[in-house]
C-alpha positions in Angstrom: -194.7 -57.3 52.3 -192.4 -54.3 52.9 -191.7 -55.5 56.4 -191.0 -59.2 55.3 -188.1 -58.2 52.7 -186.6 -56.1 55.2 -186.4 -58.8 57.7 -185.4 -61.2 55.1 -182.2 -58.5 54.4 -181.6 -58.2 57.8 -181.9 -62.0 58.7 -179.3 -63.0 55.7 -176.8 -60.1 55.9 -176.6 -60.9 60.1 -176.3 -64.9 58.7 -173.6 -64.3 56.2 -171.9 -61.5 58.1 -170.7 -62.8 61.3 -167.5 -63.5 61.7 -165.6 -65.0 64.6 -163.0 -63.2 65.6 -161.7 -65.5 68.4 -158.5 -67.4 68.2 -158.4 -71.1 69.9 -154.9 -70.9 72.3 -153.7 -74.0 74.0 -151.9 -73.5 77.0 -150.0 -76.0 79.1 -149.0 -75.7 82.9 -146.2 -77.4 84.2 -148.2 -78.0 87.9 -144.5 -79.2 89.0 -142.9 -76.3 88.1 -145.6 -74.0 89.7 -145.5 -76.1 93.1 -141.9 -76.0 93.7 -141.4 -72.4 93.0 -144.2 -70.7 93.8 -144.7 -69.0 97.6 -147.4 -71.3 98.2 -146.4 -74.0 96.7 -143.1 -73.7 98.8 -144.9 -73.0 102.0 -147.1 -76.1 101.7 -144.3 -78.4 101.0 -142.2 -77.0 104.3 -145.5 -77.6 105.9 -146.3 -81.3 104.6 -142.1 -82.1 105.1 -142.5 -80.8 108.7 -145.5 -82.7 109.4 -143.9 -86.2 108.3 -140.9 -85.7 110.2 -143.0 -85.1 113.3 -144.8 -87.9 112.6 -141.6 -90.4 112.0 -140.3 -89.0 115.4 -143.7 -90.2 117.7 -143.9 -93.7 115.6 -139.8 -93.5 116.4 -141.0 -93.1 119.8 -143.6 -95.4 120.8 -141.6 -97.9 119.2 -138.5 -97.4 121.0 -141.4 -97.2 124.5 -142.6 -100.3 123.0 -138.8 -101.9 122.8 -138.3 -101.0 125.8 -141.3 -102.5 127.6 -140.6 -105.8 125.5 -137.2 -105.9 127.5 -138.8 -105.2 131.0 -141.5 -108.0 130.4 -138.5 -110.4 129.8 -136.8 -109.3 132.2 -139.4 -109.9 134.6 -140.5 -113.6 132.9 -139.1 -115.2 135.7 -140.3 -113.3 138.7 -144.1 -113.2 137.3 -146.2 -115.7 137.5 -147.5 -117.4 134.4 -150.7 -115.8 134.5 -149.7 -112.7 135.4 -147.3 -112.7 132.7 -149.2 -113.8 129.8 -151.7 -110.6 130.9 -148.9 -108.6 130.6 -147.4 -110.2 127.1 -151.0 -109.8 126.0 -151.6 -106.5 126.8 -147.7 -105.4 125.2 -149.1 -107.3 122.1 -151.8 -105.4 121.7 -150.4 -101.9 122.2 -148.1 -103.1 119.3 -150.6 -103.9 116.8 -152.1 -101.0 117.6 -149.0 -99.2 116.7 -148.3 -101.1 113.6 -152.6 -100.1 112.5 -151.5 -96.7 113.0 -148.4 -97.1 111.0 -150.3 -98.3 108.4 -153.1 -95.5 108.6 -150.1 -93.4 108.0 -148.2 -95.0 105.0 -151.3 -95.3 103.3 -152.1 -91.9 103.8 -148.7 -90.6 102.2 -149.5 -92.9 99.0 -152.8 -91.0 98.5 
C-alpha cells in the first residue's frame, strides 16, 4: 500500500506538473529572394541562362542549314529528275520535322 500512494503522488504531480515550454514560431521564406541573391542561386541561373542561349544558337543553326538546303533543292528543281527530286524534298522534309520535334522537346522542357 506504501508503494501504491507513492506512485499515485509521483504519477499525478508528473501529470499536473508538466509544462511546455516551447513556443510555436512561423517562419516564411521568400524562395525568390533566396535564388536571386544567393551564390548558388546566382550560379545556377548563369548556368541555366548559358545553357538556353546555347541551345537557341544550334536550333538557330540547323535552321538556317535547313534554309539553306531548301534553296539548293529549288534551285536544283529543274536539273533533277522528278524522282530524284521528290527523294530529295522527302528526305529535307523529314530532317525538318525532326528539327521542329526537337524544338518542341525543348520548349516543353523550359515550361516544366
Amino acid at each position: 500500500m506504501k508503494y501504491f500512494v507513492k506512485l499515485v503522488v509521483v504519477t499525478f504531480s508528473l501529470l499536473f506538473c508538466t509544462y511546455a515550454y516551447s513556443e510555436q514560431k512561423i517562419a516564411y521564406m521568400d524562395m525568390k529572394y533566396i535564388l536571386n541573391n544567393s551564390k548558388a542561386g546566382k550560379n545556377a541561373q548563369d548556368y541555366l541562362k548559358k545553357k538556353f542561349e546555347d541551345n537557341q544558337k544550334k536550333l538557330a543553326d540547323i535552321e538556317k542549314g535547313l534554309k539553306k538546303e531548301e534553296s539548293d533543292l529549288l534551285a536544283q528543281k529543274s536539273i533533277l529528275d522528278a524522282g530524284e527530286y521528290k527523294k530529295k524534298q522527302m528526305n529535307w522534309e523529314k530532317k525538318l520535322l525532326n528539327t521542329r520535334n526537337k524544338e518542341e522537346i525543348y520548349l516543353m522542357m523550359l515550361q516544366n
